[in-house]
C-alpha positions in Angstrom: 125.8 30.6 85.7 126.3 27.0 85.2 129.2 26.2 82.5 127.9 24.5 79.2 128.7 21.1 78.7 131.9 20.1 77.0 129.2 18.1 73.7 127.2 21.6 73.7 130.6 23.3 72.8 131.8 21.2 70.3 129.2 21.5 68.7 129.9 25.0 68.3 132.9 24.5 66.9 132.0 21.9 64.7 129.0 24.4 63.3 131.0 27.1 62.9 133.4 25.5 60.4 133.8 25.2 56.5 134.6 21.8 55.2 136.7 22.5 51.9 137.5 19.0 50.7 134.9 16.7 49.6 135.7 12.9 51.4 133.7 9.6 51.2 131.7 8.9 54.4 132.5 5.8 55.8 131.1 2.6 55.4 129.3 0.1 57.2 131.9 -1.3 59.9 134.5 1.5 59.4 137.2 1.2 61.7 136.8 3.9 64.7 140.4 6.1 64.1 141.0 9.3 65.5 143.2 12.0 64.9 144.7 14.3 67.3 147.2 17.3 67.9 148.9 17.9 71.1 147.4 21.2 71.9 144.7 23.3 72.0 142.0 23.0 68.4 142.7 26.8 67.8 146.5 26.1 67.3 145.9 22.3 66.2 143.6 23.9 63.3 146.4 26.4 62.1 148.9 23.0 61.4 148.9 21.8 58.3 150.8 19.0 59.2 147.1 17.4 61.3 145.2 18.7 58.3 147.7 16.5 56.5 146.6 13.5 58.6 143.0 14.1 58.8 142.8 14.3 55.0 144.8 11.2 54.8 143.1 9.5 57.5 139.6 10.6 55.6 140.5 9.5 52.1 139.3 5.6 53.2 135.7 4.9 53.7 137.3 1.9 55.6 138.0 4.2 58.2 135.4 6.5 60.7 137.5 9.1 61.2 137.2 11.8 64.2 139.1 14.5 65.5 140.4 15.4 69.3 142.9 18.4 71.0 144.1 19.2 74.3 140.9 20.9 75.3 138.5 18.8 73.6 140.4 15.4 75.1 139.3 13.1 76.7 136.7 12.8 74.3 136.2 13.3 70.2 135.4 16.7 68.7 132.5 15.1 66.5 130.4 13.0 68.4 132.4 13.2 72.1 132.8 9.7 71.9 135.9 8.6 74.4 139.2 8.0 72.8 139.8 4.9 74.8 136.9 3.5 72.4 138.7 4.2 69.7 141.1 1.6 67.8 143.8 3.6 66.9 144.6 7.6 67.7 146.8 9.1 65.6 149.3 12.5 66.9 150.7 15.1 64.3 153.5 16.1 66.6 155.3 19.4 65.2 157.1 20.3 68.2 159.1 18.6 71.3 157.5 20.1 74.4 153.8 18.8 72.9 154.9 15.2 74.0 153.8 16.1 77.9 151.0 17.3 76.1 150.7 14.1 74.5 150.9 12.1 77.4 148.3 13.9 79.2 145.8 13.6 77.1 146.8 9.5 76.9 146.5 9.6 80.6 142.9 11.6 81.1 141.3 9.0 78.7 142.3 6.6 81.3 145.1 5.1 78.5 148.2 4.2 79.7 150.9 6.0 78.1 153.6 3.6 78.4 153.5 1.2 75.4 154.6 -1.0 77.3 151.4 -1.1 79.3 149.0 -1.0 76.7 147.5 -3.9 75.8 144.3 -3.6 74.8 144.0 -0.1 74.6 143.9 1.5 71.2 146.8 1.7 69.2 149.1 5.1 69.5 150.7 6.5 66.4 152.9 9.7 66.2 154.5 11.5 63.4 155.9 15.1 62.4 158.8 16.5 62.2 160.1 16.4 65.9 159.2 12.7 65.5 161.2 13.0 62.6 164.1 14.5 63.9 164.7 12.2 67.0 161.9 9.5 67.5 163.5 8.1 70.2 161.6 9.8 73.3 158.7 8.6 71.8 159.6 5.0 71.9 158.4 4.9 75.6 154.9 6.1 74.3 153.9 5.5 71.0 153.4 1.8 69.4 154.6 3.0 66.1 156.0 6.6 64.9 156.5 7.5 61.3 159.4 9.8 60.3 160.1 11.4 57.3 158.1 12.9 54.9 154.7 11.3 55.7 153.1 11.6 52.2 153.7 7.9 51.1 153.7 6.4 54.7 150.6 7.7 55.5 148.5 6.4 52.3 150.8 3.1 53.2 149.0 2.7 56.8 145.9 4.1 55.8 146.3 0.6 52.8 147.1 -1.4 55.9 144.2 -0.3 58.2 141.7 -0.3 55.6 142.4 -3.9 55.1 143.6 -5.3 58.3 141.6 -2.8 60.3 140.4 -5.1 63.9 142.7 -7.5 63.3 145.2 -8.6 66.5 146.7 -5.8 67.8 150.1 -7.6 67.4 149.9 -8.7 64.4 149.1 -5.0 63.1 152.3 -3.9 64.8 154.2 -6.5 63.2 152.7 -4.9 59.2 153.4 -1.7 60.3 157.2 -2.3 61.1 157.1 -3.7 57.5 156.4 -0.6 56.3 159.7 1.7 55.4 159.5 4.7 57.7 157.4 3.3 60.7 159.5 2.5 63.4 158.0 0.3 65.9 159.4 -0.3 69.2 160.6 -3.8 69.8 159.6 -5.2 66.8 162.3 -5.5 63.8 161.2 -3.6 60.5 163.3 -1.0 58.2 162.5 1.7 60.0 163.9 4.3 57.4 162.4 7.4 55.8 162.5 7.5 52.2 165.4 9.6 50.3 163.1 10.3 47.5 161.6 14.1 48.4 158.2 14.0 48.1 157.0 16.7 45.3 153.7 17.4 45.8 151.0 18.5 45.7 151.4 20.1 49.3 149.2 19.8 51.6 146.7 22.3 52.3 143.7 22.9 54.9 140.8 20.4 54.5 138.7 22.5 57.1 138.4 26.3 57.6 137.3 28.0 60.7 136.9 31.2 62.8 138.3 29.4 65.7 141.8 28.6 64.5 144.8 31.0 64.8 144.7 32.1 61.4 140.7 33.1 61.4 138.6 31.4 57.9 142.2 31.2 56.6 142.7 28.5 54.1 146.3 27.3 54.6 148.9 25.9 51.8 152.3 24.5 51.9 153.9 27.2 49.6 157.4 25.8 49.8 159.1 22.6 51.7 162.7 23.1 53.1 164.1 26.4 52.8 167.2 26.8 49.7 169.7 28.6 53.0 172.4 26.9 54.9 171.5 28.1 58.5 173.3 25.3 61.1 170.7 25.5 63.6 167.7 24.7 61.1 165.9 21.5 61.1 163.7 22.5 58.1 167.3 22.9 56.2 168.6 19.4 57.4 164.9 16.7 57.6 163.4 18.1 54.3 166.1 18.6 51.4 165.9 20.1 48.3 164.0 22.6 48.3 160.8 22.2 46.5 158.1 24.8 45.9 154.2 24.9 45.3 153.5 26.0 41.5 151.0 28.9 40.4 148.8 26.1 38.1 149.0 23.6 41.2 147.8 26.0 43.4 144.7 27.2 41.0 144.1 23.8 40.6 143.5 23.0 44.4 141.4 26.0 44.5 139.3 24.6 41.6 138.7 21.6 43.4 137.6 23.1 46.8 133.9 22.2 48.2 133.4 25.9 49.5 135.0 29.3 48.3 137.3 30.7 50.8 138.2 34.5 51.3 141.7 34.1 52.5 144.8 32.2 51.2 148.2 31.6 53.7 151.2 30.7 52.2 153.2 28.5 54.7 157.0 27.7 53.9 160.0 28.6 55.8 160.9 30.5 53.1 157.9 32.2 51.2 158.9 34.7 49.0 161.8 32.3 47.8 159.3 30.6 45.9 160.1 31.6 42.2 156.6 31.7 41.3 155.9 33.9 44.7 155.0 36.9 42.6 152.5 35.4 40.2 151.1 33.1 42.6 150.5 36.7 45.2 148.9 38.4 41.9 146.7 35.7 40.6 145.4 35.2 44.6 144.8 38.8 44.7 143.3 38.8 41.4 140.8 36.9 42.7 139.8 39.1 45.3 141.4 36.9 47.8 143.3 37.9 50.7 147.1 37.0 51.0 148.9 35.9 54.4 152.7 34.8 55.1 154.6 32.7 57.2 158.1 33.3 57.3 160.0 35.9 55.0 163.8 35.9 54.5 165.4 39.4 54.1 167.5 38.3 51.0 164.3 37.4 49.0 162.6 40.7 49.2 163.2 43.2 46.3 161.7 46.3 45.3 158.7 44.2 43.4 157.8 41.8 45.9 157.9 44.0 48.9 155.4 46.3 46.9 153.2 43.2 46.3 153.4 42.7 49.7 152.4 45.4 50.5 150.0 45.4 47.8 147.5 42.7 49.2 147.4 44.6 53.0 149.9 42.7 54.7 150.3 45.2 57.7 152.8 43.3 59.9 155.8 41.2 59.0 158.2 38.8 60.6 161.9 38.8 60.0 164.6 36.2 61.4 168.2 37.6 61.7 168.7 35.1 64.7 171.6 37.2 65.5 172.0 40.9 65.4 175.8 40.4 65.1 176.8 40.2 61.1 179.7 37.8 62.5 178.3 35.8 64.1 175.3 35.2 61.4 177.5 34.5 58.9 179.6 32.2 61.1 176.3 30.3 61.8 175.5 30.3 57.6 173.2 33.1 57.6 175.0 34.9 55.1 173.0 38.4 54.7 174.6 41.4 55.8 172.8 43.9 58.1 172.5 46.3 55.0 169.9 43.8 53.2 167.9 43.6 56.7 167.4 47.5 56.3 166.5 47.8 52.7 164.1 44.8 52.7 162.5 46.4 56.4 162.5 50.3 54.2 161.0 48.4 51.4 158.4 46.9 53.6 157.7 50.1 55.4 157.3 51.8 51.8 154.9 49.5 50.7 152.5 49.8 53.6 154.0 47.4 56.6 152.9 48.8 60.0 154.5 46.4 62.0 157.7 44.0 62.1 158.9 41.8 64.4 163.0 40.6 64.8 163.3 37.5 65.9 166.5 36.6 67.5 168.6 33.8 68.9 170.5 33.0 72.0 173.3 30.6 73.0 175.4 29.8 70.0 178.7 29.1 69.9 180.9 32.0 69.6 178.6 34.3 71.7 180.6 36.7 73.4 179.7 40.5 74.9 180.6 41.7 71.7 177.2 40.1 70.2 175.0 42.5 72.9 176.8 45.5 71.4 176.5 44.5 68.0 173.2 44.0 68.5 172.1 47.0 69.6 174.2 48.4 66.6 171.8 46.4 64.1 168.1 47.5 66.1 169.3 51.0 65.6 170.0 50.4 62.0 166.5 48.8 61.4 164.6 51.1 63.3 166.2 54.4 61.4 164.9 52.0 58.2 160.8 51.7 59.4 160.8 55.0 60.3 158.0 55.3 62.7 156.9 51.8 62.6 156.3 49.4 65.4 158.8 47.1 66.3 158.9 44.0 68.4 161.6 42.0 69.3 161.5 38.1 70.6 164.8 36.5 72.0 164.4 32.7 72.8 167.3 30.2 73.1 168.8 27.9 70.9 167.9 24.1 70.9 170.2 21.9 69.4 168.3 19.6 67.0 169.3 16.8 65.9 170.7 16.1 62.3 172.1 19.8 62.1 175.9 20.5 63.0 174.6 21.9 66.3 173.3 18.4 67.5 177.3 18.6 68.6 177.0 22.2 70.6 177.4 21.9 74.2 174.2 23.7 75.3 174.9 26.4 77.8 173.9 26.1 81.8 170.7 27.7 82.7 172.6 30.5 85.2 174.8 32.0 81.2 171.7 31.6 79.3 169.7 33.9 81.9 172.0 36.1 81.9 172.7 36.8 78.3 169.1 36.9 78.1 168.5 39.8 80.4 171.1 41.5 78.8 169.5 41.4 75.9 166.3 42.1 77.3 167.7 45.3 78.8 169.7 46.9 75.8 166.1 46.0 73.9 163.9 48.0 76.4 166.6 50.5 77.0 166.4 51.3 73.3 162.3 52.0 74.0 161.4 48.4 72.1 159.1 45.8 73.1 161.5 42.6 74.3 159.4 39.2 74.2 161.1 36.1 75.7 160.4 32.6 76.3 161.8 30.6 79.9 165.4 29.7 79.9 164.0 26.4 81.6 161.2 24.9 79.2 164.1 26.1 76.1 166.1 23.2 78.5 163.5 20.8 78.6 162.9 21.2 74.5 166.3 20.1 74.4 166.1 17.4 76.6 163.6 16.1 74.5 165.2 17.0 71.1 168.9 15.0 71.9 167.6 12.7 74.2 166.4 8.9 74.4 163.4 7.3 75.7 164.3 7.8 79.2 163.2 11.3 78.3 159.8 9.8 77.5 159.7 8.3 80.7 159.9 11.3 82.7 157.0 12.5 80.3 154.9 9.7 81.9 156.2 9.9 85.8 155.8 14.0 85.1 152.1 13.2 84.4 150.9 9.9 85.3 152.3 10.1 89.2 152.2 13.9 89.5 156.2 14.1 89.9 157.9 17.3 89.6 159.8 17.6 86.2 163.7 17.3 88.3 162.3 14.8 90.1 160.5 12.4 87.4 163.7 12.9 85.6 165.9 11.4 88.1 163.4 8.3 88.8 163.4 7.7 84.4 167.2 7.7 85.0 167.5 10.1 82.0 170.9 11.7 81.1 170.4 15.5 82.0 173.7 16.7 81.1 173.8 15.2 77.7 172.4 18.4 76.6 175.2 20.4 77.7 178.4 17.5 77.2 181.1 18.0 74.5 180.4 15.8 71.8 182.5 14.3 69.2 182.2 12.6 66.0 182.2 9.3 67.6 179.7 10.5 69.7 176.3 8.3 70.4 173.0 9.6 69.9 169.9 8.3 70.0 169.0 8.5 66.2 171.9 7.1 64.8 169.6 3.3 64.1 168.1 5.3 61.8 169.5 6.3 58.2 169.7 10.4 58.4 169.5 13.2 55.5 172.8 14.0 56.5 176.3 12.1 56.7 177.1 12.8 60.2 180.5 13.1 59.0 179.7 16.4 57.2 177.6 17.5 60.2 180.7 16.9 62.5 183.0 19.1 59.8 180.9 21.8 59.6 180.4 22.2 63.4 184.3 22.1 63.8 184.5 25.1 61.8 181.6 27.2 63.4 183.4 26.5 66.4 186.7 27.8 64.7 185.1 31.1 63.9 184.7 29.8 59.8 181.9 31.5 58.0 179.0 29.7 57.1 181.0 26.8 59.0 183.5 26.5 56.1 187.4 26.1 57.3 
């Protein structure tokens, strides 16, 4: 049976979806733009941060705007027009190991993905929030990458293209360094993100399909930043205060939508922290609509809200101790005591919840055998709370991000993290639960890429471009491998510190000091 052509498939996709935001078409000579996300369309059209660019992108009838993935590279989702025909391809880029992603798609379309090679090629511009935290990777590969929020950068170089669209390619460079929060290699500019938090309104899915992760869903940003202290969190650190959608502004984007939708997801790091989580749950439901979640913190959940939860047929919920040591938690400022984990999971189990996953975290500092045992101590606890309820459990290893105390933490070697993750693994199946891990070795190269410089970038390229082995490509990019895992001080150099942080690093250094003193919530 002969395999339908790539076009022939698109078009499926493109058929089969529900275009909830009314944009101008564009105009006679629109610039050809297109924007992309680093994997494949079913997980590219569950981000909210590339439905925040696409919308962005679409707002200016200057601009003929298409869309590409991994598996729809090297050609455009709309028409299957090659990306190396277009003038500039923009990435949302939400997490670190996407940039080999990145780079391959740059390389099938027959574009170099070293800036430095490009010349005529289209322009390549990357944002999100592991561009965000440390853009510096990215400065082998992208001509310009926008940190920060996004909201008034975007609508800044949308402005710029609209108007300058076709122009030199080096004299477009040289406006978008003049634009606070683009940071374009080689070419002087302010390069810093805004301090002013952006407040809305959130963005929210432009496009609805069957196809995405979260099937017909349409997707909202409920809450930006999350109101805990957690040290590992980049959410916590990049996007401070906490701000949160409001019942009115979310009726009001439904009023506005081009097609009725069936199902509404709520995407924060912290739903139900929202303070307008219950009437914004009872006026979706109202409507007949169904209600999905993102993440849910254990210390938000009280006897109402798990009932709404409940309530709308939410059968499976995720909760994030990290740790299953109370110590340890609170050393790391997670400060919720094992006994609020069981009430919210009998709450949820009350109210209807079938299933809940744990997820936890390995390779903090302060990790000793005693964490295993207290572990196991704290799956008991919750499984006595769900009663007969499924239980899953995923251990994956910390990265050190940068702008969080941890950016100090001397990662541990490959050999300890292997270890302590088939202990865990074992005391999780030897209780008769379902253990889910991730490989020690791409939690390595996320890190490589989270603390390291462009030589990282680099090895991207060689990795890809000339078919080197990841060890090897890394050697020839001359990239710093045991950064990662090196002591670090206060007067410590990283790659980021050009660029004016959300944090003092000052603070960032105290606070690690006293996680690794064993003080709680990294307070001497």
């Amino acid at each position: 049976m002969r395999r339908a052509r790539p076009i022939s498939r698109f078009h499926t996709l493109v058929s089969r979806e529900t275009v909830l935001e009314r944009f101008p078409p564009p105009g006679r000579g629109a610039l050809p733009v297109a924007a992309g996300y680093p994997a494949p369309y079913r997980v590219g059209m569950a981000n909210l941060g590339f439905h925040f660019l696409y919308a962005g992108l679409r707002s200016s009838p200057r601009l003929a705007v298409e869309r590409f993935f991994s598996d729809t590279a090297p050609l455009t989702l709309e028409t299957g027009a090659p990306l190396s025909s277009r003038a500039v391809l923009f990435f949302s880029v939400s997490y670190e190991e996407d940039y080999v992603n990145l780079v391959r798609i740059l390389h099938g379309a027959g574009i170099p993905p070293l800036r430095e090679e490009r010349s005529s090629s289209p322009l390549v511009v990357a944002g999100g929030p592991a561009a965000s935290a440390n853009p510096a990777p990215l400065g082998a590969i992208a001509d310009a990458i926008a940190i920060g929020e996004g909201e008034g950068t975007l609508e800044a170089i949308v402005r710029l293209l609209a108007e300058e669209g076709g122009g030199a390619r080096r004299a477009t460079l040289e406006s978008l360094a003049r634009i606070p929060s683009v940071i374009v290699p080689g070419v002087p500019g302010p390069g810093a993100p805004s301090r002013e938090p952006f407040g809305g309104p959130f963005p929210y899915s432009v496009v609805a399909t069957p196809e995405s992760v979260f099937p017909d869903t349409f997707l909202v940003e409920s809450g930006r930043g999350c109101p805990g202290a957690c040290a590992f969190c980049l959410a916590t650190s990049l996007y401070r205060p906490f701000r949160f959608l409001r019942k009115d502004a979310l009726e009001e984007i439904l009023s506005r939508l081009a097609a009725p939708v069936r199902r509404v997801g709520l995407v924060s790091p912290a739903v139900a922290a929202n303070p307008e989580f219950v009437p914004i749950v009872r006026m979706l439901a109202s409507r007949g609509l169904g209600v999905a979640m993102s993440s849910l913190r254990a210390e938000d959940l009280d006897e109402e809200k798990a009932r709404l939860i409940g309530s709308v047929g939410t059968a499976s919920v995720s909760l994030a101790p990290e740790s299953g040591s109370e110590r340890l938690r609170y050393r790391l400022g997670k400060r919720v005591p094992n006994e609020l984990y069981f009430n919210a999971a009998a709450r949820l189990s009350e109210a209807g919840v079938r299933q809940f996953t744990l997820y936890l975290l390995i390779g903090f500092p302060g990790e000793d055998a005693e964490t295993v045992a207290a572990t196991k101590v704290f799956l008991e606890g919750f499984r006595k709370a769900i009663g007969g309820r499924s239980l899953s459990v995923h251990v994956n290893v910390l990265v050190p991000k940068a702008w969080t105390p941890l950016q100090f933490h001397p990662m541990p070697d490959e050999r300890s993290l292997e270890t302590l993750q088939n202990a865990m693994t074992r005391m999780i199946e030897g209780a008769g639960l379902r253990a889910r891990t991730k490989s020690v070795r791409s939690a390595v190269r996320q890190a490589l890429f989270s603390l390291g410089d462009e030589r990282i970038g680099r090895a991207a390229v060689l990795h890809v471009a000339a078919g080197l082995a990841w060890k090897k490509a890394l050697a020839a990019s001359g990239a710093d491998t045991e950064f990662i895992r090196a002591r670090k001080g206060p007067e410590t150099p990283f790659p980021w510190d050009a660029i004016p942080g959300p944090v003092r690093r000052g603070v960032l250094w105290k606070r690690f000091e006293a996680i690794s003193a064993g003080g709680r919530n990294g307070e001497p």
